[in-house]
N, C-alpha and C positions, 0 to 999 in steps of 0.2 A: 532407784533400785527396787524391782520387786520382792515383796513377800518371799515367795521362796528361796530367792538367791540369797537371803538376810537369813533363813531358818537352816540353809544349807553350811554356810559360810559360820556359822552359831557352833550346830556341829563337830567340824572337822578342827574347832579350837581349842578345845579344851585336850583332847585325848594329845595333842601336837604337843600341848605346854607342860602335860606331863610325864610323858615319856621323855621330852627334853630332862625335865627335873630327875628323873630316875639316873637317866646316865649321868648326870652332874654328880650326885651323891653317889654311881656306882667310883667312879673317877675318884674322888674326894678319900671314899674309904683307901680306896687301893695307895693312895700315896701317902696316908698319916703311920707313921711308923708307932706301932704299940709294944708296952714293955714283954721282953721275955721272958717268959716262963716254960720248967720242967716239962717238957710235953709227955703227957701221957699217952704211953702208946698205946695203950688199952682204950681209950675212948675214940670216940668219932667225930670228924670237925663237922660239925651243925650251923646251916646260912639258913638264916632264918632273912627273907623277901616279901615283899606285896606285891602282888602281879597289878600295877596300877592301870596298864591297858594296853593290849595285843595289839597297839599300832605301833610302828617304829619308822626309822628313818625312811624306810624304804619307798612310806607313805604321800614324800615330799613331791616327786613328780606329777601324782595324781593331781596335788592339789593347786601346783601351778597349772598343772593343764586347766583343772576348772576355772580357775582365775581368769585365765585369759581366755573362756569361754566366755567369764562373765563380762569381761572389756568388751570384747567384741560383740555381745547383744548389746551392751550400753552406746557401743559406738554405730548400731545398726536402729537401735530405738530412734539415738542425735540422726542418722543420715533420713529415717524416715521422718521424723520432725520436719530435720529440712527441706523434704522432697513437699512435706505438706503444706509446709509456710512457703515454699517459693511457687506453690499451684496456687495458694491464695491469693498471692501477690501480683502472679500472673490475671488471677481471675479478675483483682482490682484491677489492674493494668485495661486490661480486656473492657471492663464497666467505665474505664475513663475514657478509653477509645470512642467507644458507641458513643459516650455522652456528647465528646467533642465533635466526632461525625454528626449527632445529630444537630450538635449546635451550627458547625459549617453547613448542613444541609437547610437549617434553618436562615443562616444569613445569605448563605448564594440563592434560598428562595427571594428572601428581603429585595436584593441588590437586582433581581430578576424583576421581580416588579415595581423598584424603582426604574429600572434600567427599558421593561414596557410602557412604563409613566413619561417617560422621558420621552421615548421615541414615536409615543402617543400625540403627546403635546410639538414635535418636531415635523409631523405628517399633517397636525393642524394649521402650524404657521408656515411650511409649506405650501398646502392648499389655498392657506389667504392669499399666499404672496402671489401665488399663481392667479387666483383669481383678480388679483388687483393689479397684473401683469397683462392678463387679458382684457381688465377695464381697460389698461390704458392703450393697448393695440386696437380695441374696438374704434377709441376714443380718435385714438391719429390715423385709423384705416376711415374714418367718417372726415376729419378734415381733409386729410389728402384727398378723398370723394368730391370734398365740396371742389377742392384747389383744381384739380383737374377740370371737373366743371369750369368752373369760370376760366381754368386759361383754354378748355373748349369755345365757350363763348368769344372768347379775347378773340382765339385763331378763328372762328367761324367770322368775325366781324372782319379781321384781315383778308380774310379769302371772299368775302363780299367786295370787300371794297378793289381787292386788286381786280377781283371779276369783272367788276365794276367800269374800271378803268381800262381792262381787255376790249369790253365789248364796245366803251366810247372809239379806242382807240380801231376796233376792227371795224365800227359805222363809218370812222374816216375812211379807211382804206378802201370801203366798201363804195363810200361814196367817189372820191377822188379816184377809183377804179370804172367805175358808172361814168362816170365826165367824161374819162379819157376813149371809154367805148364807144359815148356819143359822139366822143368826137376824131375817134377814127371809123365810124359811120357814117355821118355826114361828111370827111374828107372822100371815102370811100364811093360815097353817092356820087359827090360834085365834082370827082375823078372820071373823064371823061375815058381817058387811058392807061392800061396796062405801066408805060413806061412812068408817067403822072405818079399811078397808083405807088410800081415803087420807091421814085424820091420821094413820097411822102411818109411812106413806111420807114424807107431809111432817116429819113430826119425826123421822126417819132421816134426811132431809138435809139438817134444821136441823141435828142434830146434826154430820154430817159438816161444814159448813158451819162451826161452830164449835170441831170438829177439827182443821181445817188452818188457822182462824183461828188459834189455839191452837200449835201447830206452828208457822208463820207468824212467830209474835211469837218461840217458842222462838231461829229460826233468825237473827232479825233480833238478839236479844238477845248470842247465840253470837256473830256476826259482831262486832257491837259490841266485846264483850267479847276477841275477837281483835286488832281492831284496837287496842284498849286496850293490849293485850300488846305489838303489835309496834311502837307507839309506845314503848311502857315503854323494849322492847328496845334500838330507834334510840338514845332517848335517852342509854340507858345505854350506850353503841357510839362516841357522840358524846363521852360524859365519858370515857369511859376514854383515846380518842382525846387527847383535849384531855389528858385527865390524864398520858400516853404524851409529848405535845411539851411540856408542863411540864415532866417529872419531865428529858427531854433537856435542855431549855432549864436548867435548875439544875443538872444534872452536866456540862453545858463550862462553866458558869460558875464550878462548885466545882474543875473541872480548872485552870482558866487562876489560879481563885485560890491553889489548892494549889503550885503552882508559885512563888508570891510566900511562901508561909508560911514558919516554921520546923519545922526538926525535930518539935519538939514538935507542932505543926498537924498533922502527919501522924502521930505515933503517934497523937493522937484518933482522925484520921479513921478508920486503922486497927481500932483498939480498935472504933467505932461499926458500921463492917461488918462487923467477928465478932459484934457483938452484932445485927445486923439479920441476917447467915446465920442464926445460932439461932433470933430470932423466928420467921424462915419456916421452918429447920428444924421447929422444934413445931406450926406451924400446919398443912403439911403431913402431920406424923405422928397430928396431931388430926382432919387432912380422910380421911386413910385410915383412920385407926381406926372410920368412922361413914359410913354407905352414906346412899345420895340418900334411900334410902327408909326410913329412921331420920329423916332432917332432913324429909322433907315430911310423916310423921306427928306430930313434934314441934310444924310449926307447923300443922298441918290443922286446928285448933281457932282459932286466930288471923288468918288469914284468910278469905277467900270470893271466888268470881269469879276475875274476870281479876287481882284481885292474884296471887292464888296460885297460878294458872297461870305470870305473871310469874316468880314467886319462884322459884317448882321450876323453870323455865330457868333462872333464874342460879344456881340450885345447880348445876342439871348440866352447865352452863355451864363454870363453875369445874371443877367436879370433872373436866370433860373436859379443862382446858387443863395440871390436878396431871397425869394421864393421859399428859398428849402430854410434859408437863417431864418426867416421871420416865425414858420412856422414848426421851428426847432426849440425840443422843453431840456434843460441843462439834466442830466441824470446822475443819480446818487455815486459818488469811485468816480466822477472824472477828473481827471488832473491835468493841465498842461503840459500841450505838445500833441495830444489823440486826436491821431488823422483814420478816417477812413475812405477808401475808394469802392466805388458802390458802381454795379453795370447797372443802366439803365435805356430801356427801351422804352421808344413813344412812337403814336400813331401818327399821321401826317396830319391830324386835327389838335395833337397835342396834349389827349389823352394818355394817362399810364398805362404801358401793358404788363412790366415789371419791373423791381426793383429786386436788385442781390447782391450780396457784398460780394467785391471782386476781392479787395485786399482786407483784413480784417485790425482793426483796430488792435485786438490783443483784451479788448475789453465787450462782454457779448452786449451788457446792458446801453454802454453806446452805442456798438456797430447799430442794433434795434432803432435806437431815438431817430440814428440816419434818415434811417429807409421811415418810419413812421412820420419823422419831416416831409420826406419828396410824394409821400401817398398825400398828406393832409394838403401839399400845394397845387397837388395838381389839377384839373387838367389844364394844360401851360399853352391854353389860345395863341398868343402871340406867334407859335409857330407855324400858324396858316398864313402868315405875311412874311414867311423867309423866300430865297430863291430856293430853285428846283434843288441845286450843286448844293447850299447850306443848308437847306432841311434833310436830305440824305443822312449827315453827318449825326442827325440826333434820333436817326430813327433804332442805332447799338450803339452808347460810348459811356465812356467811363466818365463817373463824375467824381472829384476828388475834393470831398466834406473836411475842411479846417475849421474849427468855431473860432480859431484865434485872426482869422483873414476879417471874420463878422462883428468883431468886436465885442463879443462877449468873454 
């Protein structure tokens, strides 16, 4: 409360408390009854009073009115108090804003240059990856260069030698055309007449006529006799097949029974595959002791035709697949039963031209040893001593690589 409303409110109390007191005591007289006495009517009644203060009740509204002047500045001092403490409060408010803003401005700065760090180091291993993406396209666009090369070479050696064999065959024609001209010039000469001249022509191209009749039946017979062969082939492609998912179908059944046997069961088994190693040991050291061309003069007498076209394939057949065992390296993951089927092409001197998996084993490190077998055996001479029909047959065909037929 201020100074003055204290010096004011001082004031208006005293004069209040006494003028209360005056009417108390005017009251007070009026009701005590005092003894009677004689009134003299000659004298005069005398009130003797103290005028204690010219306020009176009437003063009373005034001084609520001030009162509740004074409440209401005290209740206007409280609301501006509060107006001032809720502007400071604000004003905190406001300094903790700014502070936190500048903290979040200071970590999304942070998080920004983590966040360029990041995507720094991201465009770096990018860039290697790339670059070590284009090593390695460099790396397989140079061997594919090289591979092409060489199978240019392979075909430019093919196309020599079929040239080759064009042109012997067109110096025949050429000649065997020459003959026939000399010697329908000299019949021509020693044709004394027109009618001479033409029964001689006509019997020139009976005969021709009879020539390529002849030829004719030759080629259709050849054919015949080919396809003889390459049924033979099929079929023997088919047994060995079948014989290939037999010989498996018996060895997980010999496996799942060995499992049930005793001891003793297994030292047989044992004992049996040392003795089945040796058979194909010797058989093998009998199949290299003895070239294609020792076995197809031994049986050259015994057969004729398309057997013996046959025959001499499956020798050199065989002989080609001892070839690829022998110079087969067992690879890390094989397990029994991994067959692979490889195309293979060879020249008519028995050179490789290529090797490629037709059927894939399921394992890449074998399908590979395949093919690095049939490269390391080749070139396979012996097939300059097959006939025309059985060397045809191995110039595309499939070869189908079992290590378990090899005895390994």
């Amino acid at each position: 409360m201020s100074q003055p409303e204290i010096e004011k409110r001082a004031g208006y109390g005293l004069p209040v408390v006494l003028a209360v007191g005056l009417h108390v005591v005017i009251l007070v007289l009026t009701l005590v009854s005092w003894p009677e006495s004689e009134p003299d009517q000659s004298s005069t009644t005398i009130v003797n009073a103290t005028l204690v203060s010219t306020e009176t009740t009437t003063n009373q509204p005034q001084q609520a009115k001030a009162s509740k002047a004074r409440d209401a500045a005290e209740e206007a001092d409280e609301r501006q108090s509060a107006k001032e403490e809720a502007s400071r409060e604000a004003e905190r408010a406001a300094e903790q804003q700014k502070s936190a803003a500048r903290e979040k401005a200071a970590q999304l700065k942070a998080e920004q240059a983590k966040a360029a760090e990041q995507e720094k180091a991201a465009q770096a291993k990018a860039a290697e990856q790339l670059k070590a993406e284009q090593k390695a396209a460099a790396e397989a666009a140079d061997k594919a260069k090289a591979d092409a090369a060489r199978r240019a070479e392979e075909a430019k050696a093919i196309a020599l030698e079929r040239k080759k064999a064009e042109a012997e065959k067109q110096a025949k024609a050429d000649a065997l055309k020459k003959a026939e001209a000399e010697k329908a010039a000299k019949a021509k000469a020693e044709a004394e007449k027109a009618a001479k001249e033409k029964a001689e022509a006509e019997k020139a191209a009976k005969e021709k006529a009879a020539e390529e009749a002849r030829k004719k039946a030759e080629a259709e017979k050849a054919a015949k006799a080919k396809a003889e062969a390459e049924k033979a082939a099929k079929a023997k492609a088919q047994a060995e097949k079948e014989k290939a998912a037999k010989a498996a179908a018996e060895k997980a059944a010999k496996e799942k029974a060995a499992k049930e046997k005793a001891a003793e069961e297994a030292r047989k088994k044992a004992a049996a595959e040392a003795a089945r190693q040796k058979a194909l040991a010797e058989k093998a050291a009998q199949a290299s002791a003895g070239s294609l061309d020792s076995l197809i003069d031994s049986e050259s007498d015994a057969i004729s035709g398309a057997k013996q076209a046959a025959q001499a394939a499956n020798g050199f057949e065989s002989l080609l697949k001892k070839y690829v065992g022998q110079n087969w390296n067992r690879p890390s993951g094989t397990v029994p039963g991994m067959t692979v089927t490889l195309r293979v092409s060879l020249l008519p001197t028995g050179e490789l031209v290529s090797a490629a998996v037709s059927k894939s084993s399921g394992n890449a490190a074998f399908d590979r040893s395949a093919i690095q077998a049939i490269q390391k055996a080749a070139p396979f001479t012996e097939m300059q001593d097959l006939p025309a029909s059985a060397k045809s047959q191995f110039r595309n065909f499939n070869l189908y690589f079992n290590p378990e037929d090899l005895g390994r």
